[in-house]
LUMLO-301538 format. One record per residue: residue number from 1; residue in three letters; x, y, z of N, C-alpha, C in turn. Coordinates in Angstrom, 1 decimal. Layout:
N
- NUM	ALA	X	Y	Z	X	Y	Z	X	Y	Z
...
//
This chain:
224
- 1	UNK	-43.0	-10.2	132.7	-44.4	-9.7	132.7	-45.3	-10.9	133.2
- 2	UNK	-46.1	-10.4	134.3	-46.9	-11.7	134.1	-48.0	-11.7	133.5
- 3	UNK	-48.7	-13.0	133.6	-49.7	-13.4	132.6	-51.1	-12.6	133.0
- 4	UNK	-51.2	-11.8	134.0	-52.0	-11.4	134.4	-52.6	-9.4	133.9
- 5	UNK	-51.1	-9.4	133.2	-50.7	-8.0	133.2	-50.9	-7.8	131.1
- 6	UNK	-50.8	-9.0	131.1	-50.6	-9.7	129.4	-51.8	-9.0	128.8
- 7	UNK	-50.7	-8.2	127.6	-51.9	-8.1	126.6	-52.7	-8.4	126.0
- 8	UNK	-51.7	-10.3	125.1	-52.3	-10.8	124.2	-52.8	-11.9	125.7
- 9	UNK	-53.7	-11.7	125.9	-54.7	-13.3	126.1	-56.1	-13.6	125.9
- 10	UNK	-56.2	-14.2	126.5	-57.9	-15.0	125.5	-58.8	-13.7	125.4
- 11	UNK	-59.1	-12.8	125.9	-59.9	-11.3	126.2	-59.6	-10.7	124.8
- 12	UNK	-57.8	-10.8	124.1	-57.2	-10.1	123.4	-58.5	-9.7	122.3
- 13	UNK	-58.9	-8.5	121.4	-59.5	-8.5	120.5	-59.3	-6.9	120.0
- 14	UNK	-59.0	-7.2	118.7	-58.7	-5.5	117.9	-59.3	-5.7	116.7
- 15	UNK	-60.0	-4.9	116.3	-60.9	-4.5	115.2	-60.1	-3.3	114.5
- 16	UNK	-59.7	-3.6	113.3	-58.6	-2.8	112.0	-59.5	-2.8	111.2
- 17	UNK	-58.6	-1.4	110.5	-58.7	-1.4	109.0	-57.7	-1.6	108.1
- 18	UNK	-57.7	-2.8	107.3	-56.5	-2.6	105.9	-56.5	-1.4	105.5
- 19	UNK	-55.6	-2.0	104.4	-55.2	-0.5	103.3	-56.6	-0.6	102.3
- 20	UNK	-56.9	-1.3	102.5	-58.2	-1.7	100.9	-59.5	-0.9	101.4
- 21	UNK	-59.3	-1.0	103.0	-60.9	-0.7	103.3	-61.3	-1.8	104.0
- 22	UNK	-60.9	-2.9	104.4	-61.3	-3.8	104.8	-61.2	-4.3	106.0
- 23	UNK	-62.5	-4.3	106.9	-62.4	-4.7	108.3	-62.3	-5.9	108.7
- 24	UNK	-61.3	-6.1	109.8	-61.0	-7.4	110.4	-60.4	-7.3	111.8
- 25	UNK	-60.6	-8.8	112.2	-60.5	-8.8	114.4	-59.7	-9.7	114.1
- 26	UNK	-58.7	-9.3	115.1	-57.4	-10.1	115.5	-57.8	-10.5	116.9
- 27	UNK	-57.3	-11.4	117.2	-57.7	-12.4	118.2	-57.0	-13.8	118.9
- 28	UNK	-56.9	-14.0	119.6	-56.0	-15.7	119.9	-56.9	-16.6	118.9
- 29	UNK	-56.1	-17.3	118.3	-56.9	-18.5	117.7	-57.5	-19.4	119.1
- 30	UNK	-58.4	-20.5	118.3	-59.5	-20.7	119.4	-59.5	-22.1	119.0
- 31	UNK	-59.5	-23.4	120.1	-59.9	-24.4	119.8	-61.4	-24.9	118.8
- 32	UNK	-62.2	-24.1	119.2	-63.3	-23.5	117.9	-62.9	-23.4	116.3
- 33	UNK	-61.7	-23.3	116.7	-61.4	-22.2	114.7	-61.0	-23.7	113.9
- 34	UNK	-61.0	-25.0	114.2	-61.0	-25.4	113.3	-61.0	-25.6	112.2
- 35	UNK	-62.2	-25.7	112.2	-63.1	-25.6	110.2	-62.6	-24.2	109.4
- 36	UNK	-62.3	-23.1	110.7	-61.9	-21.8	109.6	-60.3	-22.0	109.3
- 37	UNK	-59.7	-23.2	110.1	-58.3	-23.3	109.5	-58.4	-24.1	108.0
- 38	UNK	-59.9	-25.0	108.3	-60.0	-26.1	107.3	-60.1	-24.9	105.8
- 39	UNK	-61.2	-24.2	106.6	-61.5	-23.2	104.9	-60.4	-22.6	104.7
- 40	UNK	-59.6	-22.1	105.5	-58.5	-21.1	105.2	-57.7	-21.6	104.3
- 41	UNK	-57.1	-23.0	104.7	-55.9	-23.9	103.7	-56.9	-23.9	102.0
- 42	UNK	-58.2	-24.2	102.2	-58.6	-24.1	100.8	-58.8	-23.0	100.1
- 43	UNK	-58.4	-21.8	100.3	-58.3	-20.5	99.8	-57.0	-20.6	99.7
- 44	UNK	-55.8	-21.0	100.2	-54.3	-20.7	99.6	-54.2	-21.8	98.4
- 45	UNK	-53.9	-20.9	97.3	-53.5	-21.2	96.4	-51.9	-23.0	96.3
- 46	UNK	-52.4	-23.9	95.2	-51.2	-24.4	95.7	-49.4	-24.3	95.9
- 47	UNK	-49.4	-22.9	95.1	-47.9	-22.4	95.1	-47.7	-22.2	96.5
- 48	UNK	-49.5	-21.4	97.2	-49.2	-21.0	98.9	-48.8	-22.2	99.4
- 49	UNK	-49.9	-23.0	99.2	-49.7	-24.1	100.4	-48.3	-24.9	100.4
- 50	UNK	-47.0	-25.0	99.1	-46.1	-25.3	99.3	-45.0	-24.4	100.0
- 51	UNK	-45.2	-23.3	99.2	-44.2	-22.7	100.2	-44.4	-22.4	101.8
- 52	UNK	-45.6	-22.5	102.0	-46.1	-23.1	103.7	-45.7	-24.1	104.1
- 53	UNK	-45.6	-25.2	103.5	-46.1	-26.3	104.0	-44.5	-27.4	103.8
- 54	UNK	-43.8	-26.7	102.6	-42.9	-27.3	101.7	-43.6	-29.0	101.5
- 55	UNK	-44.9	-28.5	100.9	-45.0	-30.2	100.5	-46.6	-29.7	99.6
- 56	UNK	-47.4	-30.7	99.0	-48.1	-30.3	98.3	-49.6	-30.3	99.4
- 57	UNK	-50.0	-29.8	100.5	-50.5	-30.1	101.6	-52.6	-29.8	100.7
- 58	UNK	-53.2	-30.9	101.2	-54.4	-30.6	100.9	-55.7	-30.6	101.7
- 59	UNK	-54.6	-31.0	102.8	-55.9	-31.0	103.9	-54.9	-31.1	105.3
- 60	UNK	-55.7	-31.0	106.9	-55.1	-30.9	107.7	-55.6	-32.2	108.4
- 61	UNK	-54.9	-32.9	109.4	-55.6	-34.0	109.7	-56.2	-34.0	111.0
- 62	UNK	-56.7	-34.8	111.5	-57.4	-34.2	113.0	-56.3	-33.8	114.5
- 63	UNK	-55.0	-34.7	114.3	-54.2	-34.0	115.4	-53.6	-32.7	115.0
- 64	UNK	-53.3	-32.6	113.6	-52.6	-31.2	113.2	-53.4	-30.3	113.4
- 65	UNK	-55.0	-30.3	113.3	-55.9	-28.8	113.8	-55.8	-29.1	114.9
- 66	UNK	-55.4	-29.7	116.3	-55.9	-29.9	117.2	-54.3	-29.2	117.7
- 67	UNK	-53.1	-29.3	117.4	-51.8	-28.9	117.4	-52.0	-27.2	117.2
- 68	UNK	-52.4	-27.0	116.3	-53.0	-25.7	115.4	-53.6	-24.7	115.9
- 69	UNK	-54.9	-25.3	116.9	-55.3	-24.6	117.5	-55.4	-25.0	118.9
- 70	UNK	-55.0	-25.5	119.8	-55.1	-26.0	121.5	-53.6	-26.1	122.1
- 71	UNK	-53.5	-24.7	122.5	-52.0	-24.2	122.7	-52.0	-23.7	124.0
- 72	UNK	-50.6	-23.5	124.6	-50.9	-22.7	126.3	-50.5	-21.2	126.0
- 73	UNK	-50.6	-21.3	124.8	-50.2	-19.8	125.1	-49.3	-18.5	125.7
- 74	UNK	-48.4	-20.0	126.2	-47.2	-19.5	126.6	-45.8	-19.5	125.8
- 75	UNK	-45.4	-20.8	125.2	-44.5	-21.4	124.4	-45.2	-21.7	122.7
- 76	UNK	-46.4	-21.8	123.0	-47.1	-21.3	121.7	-48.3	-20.9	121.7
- 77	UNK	-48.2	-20.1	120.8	-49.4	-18.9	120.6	-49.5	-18.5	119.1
- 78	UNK	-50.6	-18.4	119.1	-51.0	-18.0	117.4	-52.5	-17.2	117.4
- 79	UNK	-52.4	-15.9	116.8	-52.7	-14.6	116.7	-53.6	-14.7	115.4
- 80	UNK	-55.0	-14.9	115.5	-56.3	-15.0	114.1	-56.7	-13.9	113.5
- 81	UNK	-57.0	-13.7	112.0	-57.3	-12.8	111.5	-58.7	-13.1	110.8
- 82	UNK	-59.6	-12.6	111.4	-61.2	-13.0	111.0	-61.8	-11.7	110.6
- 83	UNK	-62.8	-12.5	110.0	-63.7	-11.0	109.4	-65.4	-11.9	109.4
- 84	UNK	-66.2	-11.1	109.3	-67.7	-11.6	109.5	-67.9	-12.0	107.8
- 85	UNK	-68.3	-12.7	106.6	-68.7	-13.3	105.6	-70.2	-12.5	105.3
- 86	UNK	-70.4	-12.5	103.9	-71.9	-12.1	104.2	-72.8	-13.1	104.1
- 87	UNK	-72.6	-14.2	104.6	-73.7	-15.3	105.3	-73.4	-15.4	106.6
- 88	UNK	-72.8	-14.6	107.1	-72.9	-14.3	108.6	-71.9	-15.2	109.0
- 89	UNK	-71.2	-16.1	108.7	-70.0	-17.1	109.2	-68.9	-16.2	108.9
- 90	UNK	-67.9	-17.0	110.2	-66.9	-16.3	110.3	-65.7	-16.4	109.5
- 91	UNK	-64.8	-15.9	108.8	-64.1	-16.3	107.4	-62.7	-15.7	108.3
- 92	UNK	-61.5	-17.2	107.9	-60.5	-17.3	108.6	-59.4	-16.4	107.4
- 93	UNK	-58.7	-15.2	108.0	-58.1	-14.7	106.7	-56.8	-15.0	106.6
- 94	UNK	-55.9	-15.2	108.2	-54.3	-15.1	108.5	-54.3	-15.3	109.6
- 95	UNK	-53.1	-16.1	110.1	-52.6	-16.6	111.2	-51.0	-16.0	111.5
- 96	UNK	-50.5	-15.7	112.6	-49.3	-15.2	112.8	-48.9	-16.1	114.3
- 97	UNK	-48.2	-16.8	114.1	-48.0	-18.2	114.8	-46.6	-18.0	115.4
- 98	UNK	-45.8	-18.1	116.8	-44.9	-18.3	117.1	-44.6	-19.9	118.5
- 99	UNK	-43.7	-20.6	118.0	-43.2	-21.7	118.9	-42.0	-21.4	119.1
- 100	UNK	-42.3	-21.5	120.8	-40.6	-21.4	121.8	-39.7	-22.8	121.6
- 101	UNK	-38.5	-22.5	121.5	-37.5	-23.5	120.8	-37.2	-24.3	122.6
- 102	UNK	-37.4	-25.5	122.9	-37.0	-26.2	123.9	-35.9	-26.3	124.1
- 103	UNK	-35.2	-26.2	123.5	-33.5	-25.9	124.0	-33.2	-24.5	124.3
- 104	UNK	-33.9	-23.6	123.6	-33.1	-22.3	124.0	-34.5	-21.5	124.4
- 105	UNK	-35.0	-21.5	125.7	-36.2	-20.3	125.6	-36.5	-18.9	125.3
- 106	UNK	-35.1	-18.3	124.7	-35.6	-16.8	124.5	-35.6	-17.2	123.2
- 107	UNK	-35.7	-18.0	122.2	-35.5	-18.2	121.1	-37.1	-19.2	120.7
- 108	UNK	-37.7	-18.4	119.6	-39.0	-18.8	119.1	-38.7	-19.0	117.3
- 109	UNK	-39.9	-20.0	116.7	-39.7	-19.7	115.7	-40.9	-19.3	115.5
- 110	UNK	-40.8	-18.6	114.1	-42.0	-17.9	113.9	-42.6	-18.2	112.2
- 111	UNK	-44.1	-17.9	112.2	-44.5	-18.0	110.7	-45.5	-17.0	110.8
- 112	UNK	-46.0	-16.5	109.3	-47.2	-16.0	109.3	-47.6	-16.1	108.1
- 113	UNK	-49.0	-17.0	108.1	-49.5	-17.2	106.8	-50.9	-17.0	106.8
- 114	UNK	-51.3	-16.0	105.5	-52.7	-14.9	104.6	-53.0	-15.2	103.6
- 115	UNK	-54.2	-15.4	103.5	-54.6	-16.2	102.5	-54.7	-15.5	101.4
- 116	UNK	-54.7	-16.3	100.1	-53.9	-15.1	98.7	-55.1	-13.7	98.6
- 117	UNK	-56.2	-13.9	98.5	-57.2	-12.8	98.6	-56.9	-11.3	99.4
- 118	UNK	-56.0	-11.7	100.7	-55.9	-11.0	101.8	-54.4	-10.1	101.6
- 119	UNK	-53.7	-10.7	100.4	-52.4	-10.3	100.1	-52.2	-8.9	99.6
- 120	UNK	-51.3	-8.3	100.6	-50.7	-6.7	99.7	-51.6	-5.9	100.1
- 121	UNK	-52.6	-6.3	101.5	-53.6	-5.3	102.0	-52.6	-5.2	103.6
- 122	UNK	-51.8	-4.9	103.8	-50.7	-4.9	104.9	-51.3	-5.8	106.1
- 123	UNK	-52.3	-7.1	106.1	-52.4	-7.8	106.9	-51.2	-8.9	107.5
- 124	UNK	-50.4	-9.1	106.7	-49.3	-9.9	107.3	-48.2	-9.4	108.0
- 125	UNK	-48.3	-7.9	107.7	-47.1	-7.2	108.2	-47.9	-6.7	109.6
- 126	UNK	-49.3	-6.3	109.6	-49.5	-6.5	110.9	-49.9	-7.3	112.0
- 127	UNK	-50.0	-8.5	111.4	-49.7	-9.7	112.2	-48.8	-10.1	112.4
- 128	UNK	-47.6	-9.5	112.2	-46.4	-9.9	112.0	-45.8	-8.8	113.8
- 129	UNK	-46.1	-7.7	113.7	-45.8	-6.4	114.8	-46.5	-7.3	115.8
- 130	UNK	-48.1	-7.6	115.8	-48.6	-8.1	117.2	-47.6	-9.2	117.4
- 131	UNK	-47.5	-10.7	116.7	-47.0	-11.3	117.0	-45.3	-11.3	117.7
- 132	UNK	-45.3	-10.0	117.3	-43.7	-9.5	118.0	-43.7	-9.2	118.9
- 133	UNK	-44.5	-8.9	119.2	-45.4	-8.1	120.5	-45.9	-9.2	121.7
- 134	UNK	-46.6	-10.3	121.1	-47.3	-11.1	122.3	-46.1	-12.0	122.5
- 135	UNK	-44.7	-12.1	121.7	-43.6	-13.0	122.2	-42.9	-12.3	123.5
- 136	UNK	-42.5	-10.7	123.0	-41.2	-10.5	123.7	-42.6	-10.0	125.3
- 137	UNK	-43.5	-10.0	125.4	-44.5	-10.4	126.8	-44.0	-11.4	127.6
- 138	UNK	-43.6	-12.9	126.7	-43.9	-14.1	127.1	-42.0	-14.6	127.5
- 139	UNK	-41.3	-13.5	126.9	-39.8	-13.4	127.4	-39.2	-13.9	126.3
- 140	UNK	-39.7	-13.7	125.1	-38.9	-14.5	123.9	-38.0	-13.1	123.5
- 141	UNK	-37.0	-13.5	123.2	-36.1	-11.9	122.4	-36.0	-12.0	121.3
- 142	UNK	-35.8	-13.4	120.7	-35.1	-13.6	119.2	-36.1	-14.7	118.0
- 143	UNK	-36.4	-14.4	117.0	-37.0	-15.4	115.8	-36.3	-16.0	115.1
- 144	UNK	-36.1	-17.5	114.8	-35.1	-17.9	114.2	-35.7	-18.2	112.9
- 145	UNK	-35.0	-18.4	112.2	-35.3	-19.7	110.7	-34.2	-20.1	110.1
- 146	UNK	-34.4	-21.2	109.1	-33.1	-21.8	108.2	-33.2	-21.3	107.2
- 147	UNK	-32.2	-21.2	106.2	-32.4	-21.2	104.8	-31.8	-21.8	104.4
- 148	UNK	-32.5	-23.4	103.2	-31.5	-23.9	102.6	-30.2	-23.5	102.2
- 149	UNK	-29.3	-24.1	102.6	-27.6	-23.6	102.1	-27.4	-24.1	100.7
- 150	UNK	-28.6	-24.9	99.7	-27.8	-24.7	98.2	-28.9	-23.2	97.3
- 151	UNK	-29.3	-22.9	98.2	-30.1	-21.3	97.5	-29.1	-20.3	98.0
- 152	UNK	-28.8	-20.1	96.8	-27.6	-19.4	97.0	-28.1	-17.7	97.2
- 153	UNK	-29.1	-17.3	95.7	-29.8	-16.4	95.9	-30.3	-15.4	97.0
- 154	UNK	-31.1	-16.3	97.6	-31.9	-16.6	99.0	-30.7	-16.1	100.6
- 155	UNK	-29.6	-17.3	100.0	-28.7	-16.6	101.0	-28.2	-15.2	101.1
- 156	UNK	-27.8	-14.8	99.8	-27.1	-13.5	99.7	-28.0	-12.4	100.2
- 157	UNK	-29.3	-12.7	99.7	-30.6	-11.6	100.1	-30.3	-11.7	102.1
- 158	UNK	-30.3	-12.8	102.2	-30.3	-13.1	104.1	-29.1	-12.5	104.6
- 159	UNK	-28.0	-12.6	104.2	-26.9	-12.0	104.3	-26.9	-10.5	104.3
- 160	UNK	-27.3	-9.8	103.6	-27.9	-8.4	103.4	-28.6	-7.9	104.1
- 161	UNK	-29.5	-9.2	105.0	-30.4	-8.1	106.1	-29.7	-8.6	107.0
- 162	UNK	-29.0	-9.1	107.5	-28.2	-9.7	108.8	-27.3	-10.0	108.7
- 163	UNK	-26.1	-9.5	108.1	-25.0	-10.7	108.1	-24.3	-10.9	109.1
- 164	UNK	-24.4	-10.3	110.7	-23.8	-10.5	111.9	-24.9	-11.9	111.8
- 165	UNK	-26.3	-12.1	112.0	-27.1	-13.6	112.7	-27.0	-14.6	112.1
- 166	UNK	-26.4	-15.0	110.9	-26.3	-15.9	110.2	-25.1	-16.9	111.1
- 167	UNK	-25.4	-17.9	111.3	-24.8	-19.0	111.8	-23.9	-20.1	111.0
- 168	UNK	-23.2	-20.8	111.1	-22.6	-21.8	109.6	-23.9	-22.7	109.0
- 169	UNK	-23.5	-23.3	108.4	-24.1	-24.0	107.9	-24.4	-25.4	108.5
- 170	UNK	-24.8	-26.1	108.6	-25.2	-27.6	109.5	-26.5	-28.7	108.4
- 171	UNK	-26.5	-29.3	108.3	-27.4	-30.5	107.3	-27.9	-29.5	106.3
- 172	UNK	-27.0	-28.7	105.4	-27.8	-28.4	104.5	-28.5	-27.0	105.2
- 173	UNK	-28.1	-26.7	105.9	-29.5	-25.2	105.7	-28.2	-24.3	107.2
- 174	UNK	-28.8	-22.8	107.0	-27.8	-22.2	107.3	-28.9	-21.3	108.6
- 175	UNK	-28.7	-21.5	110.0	-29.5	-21.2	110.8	-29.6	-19.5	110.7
- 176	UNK	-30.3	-18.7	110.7	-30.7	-17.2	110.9	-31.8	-16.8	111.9
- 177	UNK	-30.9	-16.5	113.4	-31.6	-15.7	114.8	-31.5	-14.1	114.5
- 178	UNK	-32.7	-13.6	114.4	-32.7	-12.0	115.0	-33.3	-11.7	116.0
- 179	UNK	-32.7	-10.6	116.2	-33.4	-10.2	117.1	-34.8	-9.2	117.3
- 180	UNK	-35.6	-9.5	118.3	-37.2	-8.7	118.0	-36.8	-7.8	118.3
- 181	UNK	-37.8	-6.9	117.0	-37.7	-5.1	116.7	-38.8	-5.1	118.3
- 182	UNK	-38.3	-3.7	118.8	-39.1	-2.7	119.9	-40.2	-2.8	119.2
- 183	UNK	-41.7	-3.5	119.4	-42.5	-2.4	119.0	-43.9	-3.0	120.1
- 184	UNK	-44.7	-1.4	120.6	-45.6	-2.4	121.7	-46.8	-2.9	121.0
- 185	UNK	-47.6	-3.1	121.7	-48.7	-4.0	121.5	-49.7	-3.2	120.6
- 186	UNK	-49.6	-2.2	120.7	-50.3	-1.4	120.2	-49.9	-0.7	118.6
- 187	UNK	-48.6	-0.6	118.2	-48.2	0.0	117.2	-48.9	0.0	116.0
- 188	UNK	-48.7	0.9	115.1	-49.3	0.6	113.8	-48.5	-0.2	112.9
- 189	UNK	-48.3	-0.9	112.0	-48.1	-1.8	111.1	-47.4	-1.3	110.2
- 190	UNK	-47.0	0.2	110.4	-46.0	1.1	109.3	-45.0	1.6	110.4
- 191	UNK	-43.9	0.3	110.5	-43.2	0.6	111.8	-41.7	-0.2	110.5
- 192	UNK	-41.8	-0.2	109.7	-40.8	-1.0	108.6	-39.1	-0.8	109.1
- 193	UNK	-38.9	0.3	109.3	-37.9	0.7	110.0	-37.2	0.0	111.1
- 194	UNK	-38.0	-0.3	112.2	-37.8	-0.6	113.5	-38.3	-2.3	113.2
- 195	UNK	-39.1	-2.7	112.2	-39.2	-3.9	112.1	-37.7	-4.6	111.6
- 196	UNK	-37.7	-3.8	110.4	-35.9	-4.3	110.3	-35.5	-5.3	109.7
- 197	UNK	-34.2	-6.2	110.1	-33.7	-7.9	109.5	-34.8	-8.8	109.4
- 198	UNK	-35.1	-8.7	111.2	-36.5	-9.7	111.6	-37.7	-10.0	110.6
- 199	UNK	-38.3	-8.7	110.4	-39.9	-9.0	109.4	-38.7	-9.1	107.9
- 200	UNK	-37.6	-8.6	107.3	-37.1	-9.0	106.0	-37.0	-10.8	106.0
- 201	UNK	-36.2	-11.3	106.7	-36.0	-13.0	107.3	-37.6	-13.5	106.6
- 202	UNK	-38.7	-12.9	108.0	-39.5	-13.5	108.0	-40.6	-13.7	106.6
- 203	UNK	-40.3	-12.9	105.8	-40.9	-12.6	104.3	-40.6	-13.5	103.9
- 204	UNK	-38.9	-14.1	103.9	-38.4	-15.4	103.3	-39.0	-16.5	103.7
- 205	UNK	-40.0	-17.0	104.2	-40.5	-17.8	104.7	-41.6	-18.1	103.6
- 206	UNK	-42.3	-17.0	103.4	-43.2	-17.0	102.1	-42.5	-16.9	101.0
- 207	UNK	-41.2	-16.8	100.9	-40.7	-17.0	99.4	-40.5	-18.5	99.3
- 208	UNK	-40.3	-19.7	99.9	-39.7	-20.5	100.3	-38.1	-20.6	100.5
- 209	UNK	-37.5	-19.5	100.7	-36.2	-19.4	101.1	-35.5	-20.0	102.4
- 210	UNK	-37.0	-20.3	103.5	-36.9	-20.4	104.6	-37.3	-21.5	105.3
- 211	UNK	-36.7	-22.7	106.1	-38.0	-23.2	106.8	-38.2	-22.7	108.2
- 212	UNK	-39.1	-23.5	108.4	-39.6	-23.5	110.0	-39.6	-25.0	110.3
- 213	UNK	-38.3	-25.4	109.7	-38.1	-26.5	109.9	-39.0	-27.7	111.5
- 214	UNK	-38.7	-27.0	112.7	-38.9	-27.5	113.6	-40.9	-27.6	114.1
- 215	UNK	-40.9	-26.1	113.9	-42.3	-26.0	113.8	-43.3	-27.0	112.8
- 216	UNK	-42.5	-27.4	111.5	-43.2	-28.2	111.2	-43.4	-29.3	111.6
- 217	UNK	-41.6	-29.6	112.1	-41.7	-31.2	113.0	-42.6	-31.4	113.8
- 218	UNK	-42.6	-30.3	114.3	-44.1	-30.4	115.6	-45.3	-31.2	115.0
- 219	UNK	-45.3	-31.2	113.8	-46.9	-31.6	113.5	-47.0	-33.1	113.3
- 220	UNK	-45.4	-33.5	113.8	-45.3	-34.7	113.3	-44.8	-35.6	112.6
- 221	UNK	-44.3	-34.7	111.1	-43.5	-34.9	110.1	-44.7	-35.5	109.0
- 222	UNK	-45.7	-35.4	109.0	-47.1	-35.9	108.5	-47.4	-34.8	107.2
- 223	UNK	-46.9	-33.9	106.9	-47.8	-33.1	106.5	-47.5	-33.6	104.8
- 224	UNK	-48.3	-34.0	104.4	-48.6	-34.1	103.0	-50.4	-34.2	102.5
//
């Protein structure tokens, strides 16, 4: 597809309703969004920001918002969930973020992280569909992640949604590629079905079952 034909680009903007009632615009994050990444980290609780972050994270530093948000949009892209505040500022709610793997380009890793207020209102699961959506545009097919190999738990549950993608085991953690559910740009967010192994994997991310090992490397190896 080319980029000209692309759903998700800078123009991208959808205005939803949660399950609660509550309106919000999805959008490309924006060199702009900064400060709403800065407010956003201080609304996730610290249990959130570990199993985000796997570390006790309390602030972002000036190259990691600058990583965060100033992307080509090709190899990474990350998909904002805003809503208007009632002092008229804009209030950052969830991010649905995917990075193309440099060794293997049909292979991305992916995250999506909603700030605890925004939880169990089906915002992550449909930032979870677009973002499935603005990869396999960009030629990505597959989302990877690890899961430590001494969570044993964690594995068995992984095993259960995929036991053909699971890979051996390598330093401790046991690689898991799926492949992206069909779903277009457009779908509704009650697609669970057709979402599948992929959005099950991807949940384990927010359990900390999972990393995104590499995507974090990206930031540097900094993040505390």
């Amino acid at each position: 597809m080319t980029q000209d034909s692309r759903h998700f680009d800078e123009d991208y903007g959808e205005r939803t309703t949660l399950t609660d009632g509550s309106e919000v615009l999805l959008r490309l994050v924006r060199p702009a969004d900064k400060q709403l990444l800065v407010r956003g980290l201080e609304q996730l609780s610290g249990p959130s920001r570990y199993r985000r972050f796997f570390t006790t994270k309390d602030h972002f530093t000036g190259t990691e918002l600058a990583y965060l948000t100033e992307f080509d949009g090709q190899d990474h892209l990350a998909i904002g969930a805003v809503r208007e505040a009632p002092d008229g500022e804009l209030e950052g709610l969830g991010v649905a973020r995917f990075v193309r793997s440099k060794d293997t380009p049909e292979v991305a890793e992916a995250a999506v992280a909603v700030v605890d207020q925004m939880h169990r209102k089906g915002l992550g699961r449909l930032l979870f569909v677009r973002l499935v959506a603005a990869a396999a545009e960009r030629g990505i097919t597959q989302f990877r992640a690890e899961v430590l190999a001494d969570n044993q738990a964690m594995l068995q549950l992984a095993d259960q949604l995929a036991p053909n993608e699971i890979s051996a085991t390598e330093d401790d953690v046991v690689t898991c590629t799926m492949p992206l559910p069909e779903v277009s740009a457009t779908d509704s967010p009650d697609t669970e079905r057709r979402l599948g192994s992929t959005y099950g994997l991807l949940s384990l991310v927010g359990k900390q079952a999972v990393r995104v090992r590499h995507m974090i490397e990206a930031l540097g190896g900094r993040l505390h």
